[in-house]
C-alpha positions in Angstrom: -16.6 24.5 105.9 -20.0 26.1 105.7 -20.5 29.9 106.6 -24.2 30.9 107.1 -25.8 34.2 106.8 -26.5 35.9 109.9 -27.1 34.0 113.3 -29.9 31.3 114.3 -31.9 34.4 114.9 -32.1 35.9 111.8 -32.3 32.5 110.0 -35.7 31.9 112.0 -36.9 34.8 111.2 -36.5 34.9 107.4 -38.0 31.2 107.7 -40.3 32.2 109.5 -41.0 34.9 106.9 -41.6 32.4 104.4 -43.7 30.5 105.8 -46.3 33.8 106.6 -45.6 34.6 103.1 -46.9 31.7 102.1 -49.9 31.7 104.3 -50.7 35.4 103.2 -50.7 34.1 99.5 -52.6 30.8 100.6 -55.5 33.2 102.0 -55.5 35.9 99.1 -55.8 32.8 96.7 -58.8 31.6 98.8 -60.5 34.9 98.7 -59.8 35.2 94.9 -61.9 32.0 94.5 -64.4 33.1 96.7 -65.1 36.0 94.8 -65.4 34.3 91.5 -67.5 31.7 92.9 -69.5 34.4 93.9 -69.1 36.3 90.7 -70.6 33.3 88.7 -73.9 33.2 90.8 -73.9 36.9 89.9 -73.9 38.4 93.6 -71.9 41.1 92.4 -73.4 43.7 90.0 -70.2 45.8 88.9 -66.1 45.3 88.9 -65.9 48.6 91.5 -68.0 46.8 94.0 -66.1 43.5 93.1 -62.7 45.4 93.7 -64.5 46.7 97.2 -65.3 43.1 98.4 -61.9 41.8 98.3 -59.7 44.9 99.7 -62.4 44.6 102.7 -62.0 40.7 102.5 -58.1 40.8 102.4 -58.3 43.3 105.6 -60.4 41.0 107.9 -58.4 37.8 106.8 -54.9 39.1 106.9 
């Protein structure tokens, strides 16, 4: 017999976890590439700036 962890509930909710986890890390590995892209057309001029870009980038998309 199988015993599960917690009720249907809680299972939904740690799936359910997963899955935004993996949205969250879907989005900040879309910004990354965004930022390099832009990085290689040299629209940024320094790494401070750089760093600037994406915390304001990961607050809007997440």
């Amino acid at each position: 017999m199988r015993t599960f962890q917690g009720g249907p509930e809680e299972t939904a909710q740690r799936l359910g976890l997963g899955e935004h986890d993996k949205e969250k890390a879907s989005l900040e590995a879309l910004i990354d590439y965004a930022i390099q892209c832009a990085m290689e057309t040299n629209v940024f001029s320094g790494d401070e700036k750089l760093e600037d870009v994406r915390r304001n980038l990961c607050r809007a998309v997440l």
